[in-house]
C-alpha positions as CSV (number, residue, x, y, z in Angstrom):
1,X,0.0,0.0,0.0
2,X,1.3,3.5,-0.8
3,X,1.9,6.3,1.9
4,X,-0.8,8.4,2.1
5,X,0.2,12.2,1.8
6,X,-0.6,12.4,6.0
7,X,2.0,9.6,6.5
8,X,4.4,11.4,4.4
9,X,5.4,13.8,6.8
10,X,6.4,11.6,9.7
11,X,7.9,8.9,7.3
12,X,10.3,11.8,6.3
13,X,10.6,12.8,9.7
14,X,11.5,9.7,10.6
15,X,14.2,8.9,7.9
16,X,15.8,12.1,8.6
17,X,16.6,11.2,12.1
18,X,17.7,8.0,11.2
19,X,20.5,9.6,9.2
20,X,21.2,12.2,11.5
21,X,22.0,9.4,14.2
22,X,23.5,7.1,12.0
23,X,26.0,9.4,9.4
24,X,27.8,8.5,6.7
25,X,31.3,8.7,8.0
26,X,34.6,7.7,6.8
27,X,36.5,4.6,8.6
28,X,39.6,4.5,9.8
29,X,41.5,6.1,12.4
30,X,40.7,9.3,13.9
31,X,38.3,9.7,10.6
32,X,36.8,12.9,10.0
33,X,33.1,13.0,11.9
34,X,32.5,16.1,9.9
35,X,31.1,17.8,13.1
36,X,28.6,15.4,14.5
37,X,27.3,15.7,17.5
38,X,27.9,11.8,19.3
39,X,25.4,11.9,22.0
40,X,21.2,12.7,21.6
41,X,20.0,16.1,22.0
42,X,18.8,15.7,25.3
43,X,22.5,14.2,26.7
44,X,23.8,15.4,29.6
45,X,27.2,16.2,27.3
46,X,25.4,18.5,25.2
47,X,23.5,20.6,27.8
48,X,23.5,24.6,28.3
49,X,24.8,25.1,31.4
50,X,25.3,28.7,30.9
51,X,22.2,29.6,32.9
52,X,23.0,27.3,35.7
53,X,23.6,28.4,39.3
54,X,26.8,28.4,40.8
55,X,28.1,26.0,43.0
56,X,28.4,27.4,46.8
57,X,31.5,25.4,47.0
58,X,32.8,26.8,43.6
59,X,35.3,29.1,44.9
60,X,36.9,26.7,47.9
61,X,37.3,23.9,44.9
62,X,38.9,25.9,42.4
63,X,41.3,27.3,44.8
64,X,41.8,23.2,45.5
65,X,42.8,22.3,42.2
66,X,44.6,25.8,41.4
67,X,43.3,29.5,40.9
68,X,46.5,30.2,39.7
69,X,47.3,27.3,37.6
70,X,46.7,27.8,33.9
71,X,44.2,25.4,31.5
72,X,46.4,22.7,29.3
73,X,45.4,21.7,26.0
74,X,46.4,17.3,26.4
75,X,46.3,17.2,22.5
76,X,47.5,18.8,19.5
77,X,50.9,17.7,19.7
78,X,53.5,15.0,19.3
79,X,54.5,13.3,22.6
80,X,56.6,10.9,23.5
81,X,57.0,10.4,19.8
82,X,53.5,9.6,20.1
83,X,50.9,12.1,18.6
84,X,49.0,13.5,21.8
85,X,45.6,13.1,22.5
86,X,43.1,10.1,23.0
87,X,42.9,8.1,19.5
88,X,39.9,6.9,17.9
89,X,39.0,4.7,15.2
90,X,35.6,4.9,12.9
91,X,35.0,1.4,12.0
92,X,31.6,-0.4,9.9
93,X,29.2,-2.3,11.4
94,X,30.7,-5.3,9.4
95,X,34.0,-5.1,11.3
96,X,34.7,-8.2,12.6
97,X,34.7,-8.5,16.6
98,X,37.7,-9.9,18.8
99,X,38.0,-11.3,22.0
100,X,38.5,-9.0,25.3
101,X,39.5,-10.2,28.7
102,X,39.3,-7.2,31.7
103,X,40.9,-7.2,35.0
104,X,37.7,-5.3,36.5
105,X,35.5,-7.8,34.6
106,X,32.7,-6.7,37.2
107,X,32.8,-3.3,36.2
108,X,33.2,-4.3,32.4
109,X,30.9,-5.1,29.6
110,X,31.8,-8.5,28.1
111,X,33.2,-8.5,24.5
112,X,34.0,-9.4,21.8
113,X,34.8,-5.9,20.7
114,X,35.3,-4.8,16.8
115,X,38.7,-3.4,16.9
116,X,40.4,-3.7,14.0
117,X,44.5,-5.2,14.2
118,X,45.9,-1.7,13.4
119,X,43.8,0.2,16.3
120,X,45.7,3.2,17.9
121,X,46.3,3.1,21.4
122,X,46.7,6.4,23.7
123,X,50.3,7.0,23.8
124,X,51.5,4.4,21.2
125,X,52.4,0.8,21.0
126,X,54.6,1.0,23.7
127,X,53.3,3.4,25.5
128,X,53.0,3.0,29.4
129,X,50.1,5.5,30.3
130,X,46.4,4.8,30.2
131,X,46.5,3.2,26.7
132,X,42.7,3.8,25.9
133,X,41.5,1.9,22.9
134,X,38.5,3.7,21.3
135,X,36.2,2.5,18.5
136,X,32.9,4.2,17.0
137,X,30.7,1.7,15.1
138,X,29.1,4.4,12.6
139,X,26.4,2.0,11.3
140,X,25.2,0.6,15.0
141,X,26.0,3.8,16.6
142,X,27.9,2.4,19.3
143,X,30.9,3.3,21.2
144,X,33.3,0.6,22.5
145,X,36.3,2.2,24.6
146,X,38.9,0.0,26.3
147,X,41.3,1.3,29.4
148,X,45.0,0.3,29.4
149,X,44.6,-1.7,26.4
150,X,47.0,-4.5,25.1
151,X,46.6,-6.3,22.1
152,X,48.2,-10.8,21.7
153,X,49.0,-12.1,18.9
154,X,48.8,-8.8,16.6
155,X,45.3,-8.2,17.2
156,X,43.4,-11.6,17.3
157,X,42.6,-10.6,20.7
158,X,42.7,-7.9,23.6
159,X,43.3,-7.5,27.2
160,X,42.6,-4.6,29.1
161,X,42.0,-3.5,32.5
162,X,38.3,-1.9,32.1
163,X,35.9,-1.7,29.0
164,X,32.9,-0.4,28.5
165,X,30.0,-0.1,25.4
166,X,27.0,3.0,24.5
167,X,24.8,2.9,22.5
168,X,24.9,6.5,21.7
169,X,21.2,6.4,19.9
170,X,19.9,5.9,23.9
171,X,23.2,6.0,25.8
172,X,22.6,5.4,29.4
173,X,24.6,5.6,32.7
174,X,26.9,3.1,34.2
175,X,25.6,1.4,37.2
176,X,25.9,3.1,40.3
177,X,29.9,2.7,41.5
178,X,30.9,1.4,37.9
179,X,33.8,2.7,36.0
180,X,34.2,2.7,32.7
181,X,37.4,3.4,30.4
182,X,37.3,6.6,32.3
183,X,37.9,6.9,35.9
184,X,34.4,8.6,36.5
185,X,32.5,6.2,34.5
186,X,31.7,8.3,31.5
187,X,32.4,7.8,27.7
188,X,35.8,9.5,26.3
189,X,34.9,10.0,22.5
190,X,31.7,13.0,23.1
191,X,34.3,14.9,25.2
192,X,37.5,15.4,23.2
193,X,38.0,18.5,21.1
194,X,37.9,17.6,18.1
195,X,39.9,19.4,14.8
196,X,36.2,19.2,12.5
197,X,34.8,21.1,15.8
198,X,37.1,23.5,16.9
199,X,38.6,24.3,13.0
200,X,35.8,23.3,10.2
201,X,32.5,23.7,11.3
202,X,33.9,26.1,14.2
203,X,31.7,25.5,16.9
204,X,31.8,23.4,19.8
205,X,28.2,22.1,20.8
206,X,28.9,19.9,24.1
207,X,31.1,19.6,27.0
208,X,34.8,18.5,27.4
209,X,36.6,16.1,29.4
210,X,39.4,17.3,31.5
211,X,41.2,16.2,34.1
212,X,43.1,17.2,37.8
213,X,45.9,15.6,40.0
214,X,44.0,15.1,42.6
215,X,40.0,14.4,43.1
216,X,37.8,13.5,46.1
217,X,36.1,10.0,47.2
218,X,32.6,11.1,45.0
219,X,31.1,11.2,42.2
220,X,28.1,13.5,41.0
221,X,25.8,12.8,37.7
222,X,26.4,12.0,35.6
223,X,29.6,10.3,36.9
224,X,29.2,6.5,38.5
225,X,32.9,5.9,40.0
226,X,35.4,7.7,42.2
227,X,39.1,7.2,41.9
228,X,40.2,8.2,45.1
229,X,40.6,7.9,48.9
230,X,40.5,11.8,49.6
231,X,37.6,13.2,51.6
232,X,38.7,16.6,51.7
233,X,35.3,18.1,50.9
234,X,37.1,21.1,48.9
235,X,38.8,18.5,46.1
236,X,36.9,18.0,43.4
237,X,34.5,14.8,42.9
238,X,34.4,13.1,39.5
239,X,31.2,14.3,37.4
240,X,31.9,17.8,38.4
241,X,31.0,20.3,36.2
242,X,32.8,24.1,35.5
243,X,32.2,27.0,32.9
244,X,34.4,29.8,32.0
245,X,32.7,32.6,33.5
246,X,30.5,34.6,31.5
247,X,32.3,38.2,31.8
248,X,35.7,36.5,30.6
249,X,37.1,38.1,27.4
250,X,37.4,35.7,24.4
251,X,37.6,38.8,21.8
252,X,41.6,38.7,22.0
253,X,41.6,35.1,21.2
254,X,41.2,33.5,17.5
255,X,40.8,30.3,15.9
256,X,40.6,26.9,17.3
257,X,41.7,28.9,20.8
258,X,38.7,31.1,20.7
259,X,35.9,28.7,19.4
260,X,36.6,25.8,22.0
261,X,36.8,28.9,25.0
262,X,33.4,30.0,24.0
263,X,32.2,26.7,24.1
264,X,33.8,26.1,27.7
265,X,31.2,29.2,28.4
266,X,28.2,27.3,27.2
267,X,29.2,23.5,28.0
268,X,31.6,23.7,30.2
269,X,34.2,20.6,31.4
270,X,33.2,17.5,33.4
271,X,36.0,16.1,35.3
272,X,36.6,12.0,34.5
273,X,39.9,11.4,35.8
274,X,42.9,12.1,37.3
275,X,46.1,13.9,35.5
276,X,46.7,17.4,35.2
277,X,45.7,20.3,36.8
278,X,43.2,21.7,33.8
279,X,44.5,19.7,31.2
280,X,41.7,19.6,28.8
281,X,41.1,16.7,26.4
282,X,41.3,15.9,22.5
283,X,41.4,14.1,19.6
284,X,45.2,13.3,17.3
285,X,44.6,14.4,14.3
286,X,47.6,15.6,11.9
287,X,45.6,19.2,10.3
288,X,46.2,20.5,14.1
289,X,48.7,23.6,14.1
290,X,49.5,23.6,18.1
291,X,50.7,27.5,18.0
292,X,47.0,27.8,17.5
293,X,45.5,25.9,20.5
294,X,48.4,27.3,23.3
295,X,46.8,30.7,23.6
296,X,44.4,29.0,25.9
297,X,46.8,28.7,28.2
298,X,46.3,32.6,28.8
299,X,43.2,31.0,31.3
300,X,43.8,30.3,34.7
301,X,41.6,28.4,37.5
302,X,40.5,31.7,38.4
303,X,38.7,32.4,35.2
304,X,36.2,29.0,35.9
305,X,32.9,28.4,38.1
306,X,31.8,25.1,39.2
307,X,28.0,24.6,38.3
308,X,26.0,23.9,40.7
309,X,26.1,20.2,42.0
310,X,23.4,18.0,42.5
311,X,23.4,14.7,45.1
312,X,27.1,13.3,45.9
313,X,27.7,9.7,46.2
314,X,31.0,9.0,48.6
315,X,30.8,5.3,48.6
């Protein structure tokens, strides 16, 4: 039977979010995602925080983790002869799926996991930091991301301490105390800065991940998982949000610098782990010009606001 002209409209309707939740990307590693946004509308990532309250804590935390220290872009750069940043790679749902053991097998969700032989891993092949393995099924919409990945026998299989799968078309939380790849049980790929973001379609729609040295035993949403045994109630908990404050001046910055600062206004950061002091998180990707991205390093604690909080879980 053929569509009617009323069942036209939300057939359309229909097809069109399809596509926009399922786009035509490129595979590969760190493959272009032409600017899509990886999380629904409605995701905690991609909320307006702008308008938020401010945390009555806000100024005792900051001071914490450093009014004085300056925000660190943790990509854009080679490292170690490694190119810095968390790696991705944009696979099809026909990639073929491999074996992964976990050590936290009770906070992990069971493979196999499609992650092609050549996958890159944080920090490179020999690299002894948190070696996350990331891998966006474009067709599926799903997200698999692996923490301190290795791979045996050239790929045939993987073990990694934690692991952890969204279905980014209805992602939803971890279970309560449950990490993930992330120390505050989040996924990594919708917080990186991305290069189509920040320097093709110029605008940064969501929040970031960043990190400090040291956080506090809690976690706020939309965190599950602490990683830490400090109860100081002025260091930050994982989930906690800040914004660059309204009245800071972006007008003397340009480029990538000034389009991911004006985001931080809107979006903010949510902390998921520990590292540096304000080091902000992002994507490899070889069009990056890092003179361009170190002017943010112009912004200091002092120039953030933690959003208001909502109910803390410390155990």
């Amino acid at each position: 039977m053929r569509p009617t002209a009323a069942l036209l409209v939300p057939l359309l309707l229909f097809a069109t979010a399809a596509l926009a939740q399922h786009p035509q990307l490129p595979v590969g590693p760190n493959a272009d995602l032409g600017g899509v946004r990886l999380m629904p509308a409605g995701d905690e990532w991609n909320r307006d925080v702008s308008k938020d309250p401010v945390d009555p804590r806000s100024d005792a935390i900051i001071a914490r983790i450093g009014a004085q220290t300056r925000l660190h872009e943790d990509f854009g750069l080679i490292w170690k002869g490694a190119p810095g940043g968390i790696p991705y790679y944009v696979v099809g749902g026909d990639q073929p799926k491999v074996p992964v053991t976990f050590r936290y097998a009770g906070e992990s969700d069971p493979g196999p996991y499609p992650i092609p032989p050549d996958a890159p891993i944080e920090g490179g092949p020999q690299g002894d930091g948190d070696r996350h393995v990331i891998i966006l099924d474009k067709d599926n919409w799903r997200l698999y991301e692996l923490f301190h990945a290795f791979p045996i026998e050239g790929g045939k299989s993987w073990k990694a301490a934690s692991g952890a799968v969204f279905d980014l078309k209805d992602p939803k939380p971890r279970p309560a105390g449950w990490t993930s790849a992330d120390a505050a049980g989040l996924p990594i790929l919708p917080g990186l800065a991305r290069y189509d973001e920040l320097c093709v379609t110029k605008k940064l729609t969501h929040a970031l991940r960043f990190t400090v040295k040291k956080s506090r035993r809690a976690y706020v949403f939309p965190a599950s998982h602490f990683a830490s045994k400090e109860n100081d109630p002025d260091l930050p908990p994982m989930g906690m949000r800040v914004r660059l404050k309204a009245d800071f001046d972006t007008s003397k910055f340009s480029g990538p610098a000034r389009v991911l600062l004006e985001g931080l206004k809107t979006y903010g950061m949510i902390l998921a782990d520990n590292g540096g002091d304000w080091f902000v998180s992002g994507a490899p990707d070889d069009r990056w010009v890092h003179d361009e991205l170190t002017p943010i390093r112009q912004v200091r604690g002092s120039d953030f606001e933690v959003v208001k909080m909502g109910p803390m879980t410390t155990r």
